[in-house]
N, C-alpha and C positions, 0 to 999 in steps of 0.2 A: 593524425594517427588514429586507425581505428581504435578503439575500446572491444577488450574481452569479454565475448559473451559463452559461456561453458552451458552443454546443452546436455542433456537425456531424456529419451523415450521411456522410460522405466519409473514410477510413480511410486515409489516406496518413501519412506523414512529412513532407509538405512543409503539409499539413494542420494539425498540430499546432504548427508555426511560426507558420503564420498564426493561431492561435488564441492563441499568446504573446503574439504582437505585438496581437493586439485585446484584451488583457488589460489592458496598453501599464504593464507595472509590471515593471520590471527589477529582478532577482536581483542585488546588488551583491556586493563583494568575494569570496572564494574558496567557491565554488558547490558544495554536494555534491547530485549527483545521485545520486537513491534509486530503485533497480530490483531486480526480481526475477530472478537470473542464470540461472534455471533449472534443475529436478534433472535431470541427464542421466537419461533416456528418458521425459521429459514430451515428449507434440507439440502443447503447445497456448503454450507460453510465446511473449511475443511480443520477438523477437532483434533482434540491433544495427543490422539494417536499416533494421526499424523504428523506428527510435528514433533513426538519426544524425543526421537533421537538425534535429531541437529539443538534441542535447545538442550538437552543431557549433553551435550557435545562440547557446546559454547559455556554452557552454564554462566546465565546472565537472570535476568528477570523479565517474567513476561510485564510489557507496560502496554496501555490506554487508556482512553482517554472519553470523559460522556459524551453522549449525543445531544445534535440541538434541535432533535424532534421528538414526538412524544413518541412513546413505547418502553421496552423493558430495558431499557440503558441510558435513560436522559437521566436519572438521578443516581448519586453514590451507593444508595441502599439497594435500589433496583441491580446496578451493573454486579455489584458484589455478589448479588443471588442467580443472575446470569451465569457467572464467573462458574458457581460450585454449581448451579445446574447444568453445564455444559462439562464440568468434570476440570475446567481448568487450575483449580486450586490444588492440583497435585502437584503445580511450581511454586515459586516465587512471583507474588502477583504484586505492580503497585498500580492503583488506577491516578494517574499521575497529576489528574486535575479535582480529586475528592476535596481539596480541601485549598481558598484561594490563597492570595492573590493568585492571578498568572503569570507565569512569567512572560514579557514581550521580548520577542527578537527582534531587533530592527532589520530594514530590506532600505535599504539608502538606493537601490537601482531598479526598487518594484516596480511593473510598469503601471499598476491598478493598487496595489494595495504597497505602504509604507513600512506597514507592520508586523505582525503574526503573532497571536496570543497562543500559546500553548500552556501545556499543563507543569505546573512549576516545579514538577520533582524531576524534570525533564534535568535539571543542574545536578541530578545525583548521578548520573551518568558519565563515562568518558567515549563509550564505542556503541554502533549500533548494530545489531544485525535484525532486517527488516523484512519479514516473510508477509509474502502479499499474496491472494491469491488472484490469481487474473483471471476476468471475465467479466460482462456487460454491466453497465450504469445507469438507470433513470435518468439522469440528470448528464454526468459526466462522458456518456457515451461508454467506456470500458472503466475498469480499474487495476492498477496494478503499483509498481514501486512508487510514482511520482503523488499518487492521490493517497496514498499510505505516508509519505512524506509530510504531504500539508496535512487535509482535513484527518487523517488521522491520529496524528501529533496535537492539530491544537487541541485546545479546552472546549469544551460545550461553546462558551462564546466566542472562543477563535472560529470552528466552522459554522458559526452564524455569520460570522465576519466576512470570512473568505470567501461562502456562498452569494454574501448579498455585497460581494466588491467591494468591503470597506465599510455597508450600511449594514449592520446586523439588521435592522426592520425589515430590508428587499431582501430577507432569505433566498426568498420563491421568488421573487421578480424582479431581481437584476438582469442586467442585458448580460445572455450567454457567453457568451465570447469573453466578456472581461470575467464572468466568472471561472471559467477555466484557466485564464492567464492569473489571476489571482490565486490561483492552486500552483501553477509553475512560481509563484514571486515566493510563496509559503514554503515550498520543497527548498526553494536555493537557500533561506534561511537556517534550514536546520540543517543542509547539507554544510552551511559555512560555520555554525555552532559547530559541529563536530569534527573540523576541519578537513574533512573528507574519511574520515576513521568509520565508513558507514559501508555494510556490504547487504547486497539486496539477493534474495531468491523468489522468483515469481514462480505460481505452482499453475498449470493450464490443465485443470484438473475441475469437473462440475462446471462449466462454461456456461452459464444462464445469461439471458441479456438482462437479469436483473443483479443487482447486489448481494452481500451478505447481511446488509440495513435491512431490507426489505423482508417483513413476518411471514408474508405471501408472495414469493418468489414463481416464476416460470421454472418448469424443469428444463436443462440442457435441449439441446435441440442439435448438437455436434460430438463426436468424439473426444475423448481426451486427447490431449498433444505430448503432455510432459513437461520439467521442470527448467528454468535458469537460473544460473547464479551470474553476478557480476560485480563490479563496484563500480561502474554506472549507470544511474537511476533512467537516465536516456534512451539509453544503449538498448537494455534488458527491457523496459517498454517496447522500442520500435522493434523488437526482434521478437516479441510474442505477437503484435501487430501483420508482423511478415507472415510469422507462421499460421497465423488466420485466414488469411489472406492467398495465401500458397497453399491451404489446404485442400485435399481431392475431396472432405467430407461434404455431400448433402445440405447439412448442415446451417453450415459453416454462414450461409446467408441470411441468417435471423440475428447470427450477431452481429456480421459487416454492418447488417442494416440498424442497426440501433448504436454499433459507434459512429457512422455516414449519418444519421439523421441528429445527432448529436455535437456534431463534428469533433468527435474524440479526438481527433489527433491535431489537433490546435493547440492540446496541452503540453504536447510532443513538442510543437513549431515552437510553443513561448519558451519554451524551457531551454531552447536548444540556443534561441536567440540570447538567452543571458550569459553563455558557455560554460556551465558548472556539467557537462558532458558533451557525448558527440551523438547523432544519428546513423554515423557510419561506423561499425561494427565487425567484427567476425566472430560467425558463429560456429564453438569448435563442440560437434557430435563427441559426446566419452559411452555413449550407450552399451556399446560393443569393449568395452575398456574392463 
């Protein structure tokens, strides 16, 4: 059976409300909202603007989690001043790994990694709604619901972990490939914590082939597309992939070519291979709605 993918041209905040509600599946008990806070001097992340009125909507807690490179987010004191320098502390913020142990999820059918560290307040949670914004990756080739899943759920030392396939030391120099499948074994984990109580919106909005990690970022080089929603994490990947791909922009080949020289959609293949979603989708247009 395909999985629902709910689609608009139309980039607002009040947009992505409406696209909750035609989802029409409420987020129950204490909501962690999962976002990218931004590395101070990225200009493409997308801020609390955008974003207040799906998390005013949901009314959960914005959560993340530090990083395991140096810059303005690898320590608790740093992210925290991130946080209000970006403006985001006009929510509810927990940085979910400030303080340890981690908590472990086990992956009993990982194909590369067993485990997944994430940040231990991750237990204060019942439901997820996960705002990712899509667009190109150093490393991972793109970004969207599945890498918002892993590396950005774990703790600083989960995406040491996950990067370097299970060896936090081979951060940077583990063999590619299992480091992407090691992001698909991380995703199915919290996908199964939560027992599927997870709904995802990718925003194709600032399309750089670089990240929101990244201090010095390329500017866009394509159009915007516009937003999805779904509740699966597969689906709404391979379907911002199409839209890439299917694009008339110009553009549009600076990113192909950084998720192809990346081989981004291998995180697509492994994930798809463990069945916690499908590849095959329909995408229903509400632009006009």
């Amino acid at each position: 059976m395909k999985s629902v993918v709910y689609y608009s041209k139309k980039l607002t905040g009040s947009e992505l409300v409406k696209l909750y509600d035609k989802l029409d599946i409420k987020l129950e008990g204490k909501v962690a909202i999962k976002l990218h806070s931004g590395e101070p001097g990225n200009q493409n992340f997308l801020g609390p603007d955008f974003f207040k009125p799906i998390i005013d909507r949901v009314g959960g807690t914005v959560v993340e989690c530090n990083t395991a490179y140096d810059g303005k987010r690898n320590t608790t004191e740093k992210h925290l001043e991130t946080f209000h320098d970006h403006g985001w502390d006009v929510f509810d913020i927990d940085l979910m790994d400030a303080e340890g142990p981690d908590m472990v999820l086990d992956i009993p059918n990982g194909k590369v990694i067993k485990q997944n560290y994430v940040g231990k307040n991750l237990a204060k949670y019942d439901s997820m709604l996960v705002l990712s914004h899509f667009k190109g990756h150093p490393m991972g080739g793109y970004g969207g619901a599945l890498k918002q899943l892993s590396i950005g759920i774990a703790s600083g030392y989960g995406k040491a972990y996950i990067h370097g396939a299970g060896v936090p030391e081979n951060i940077w120099t583990a063999n590619h490939d299992k480091f992407l499948e090691s992001m698909a074994d991380a995703a199915g984990s919290v996908i199964e914590y939560f027992k599927g109580k997870i709904v995802y919106v990718n925003v194709m909005k600032n399309m750089s082939v670089d990240c929101d990690c990244c201090a010095v970022a390329e500017d866009p080089k394509m159009a915007d597309i516009g937003v999805l929603i779904s509740t699966d994490p597969i689906a709404i990947d391979q379907a911002c992939i199409d839209l890439v791909y299917s694009s008339k922009d110009e553009g549009r080949k600076h990113l192909i070519e950084r998720i192809e020289s990346r081989n981004g959609v291998h995180t697509i293949e492994a994930a798809a291979e463990h069945g916690y979603g499908s590849r095959e989708y329909e995408l229903i247009d509400i632009t006009k709605e």
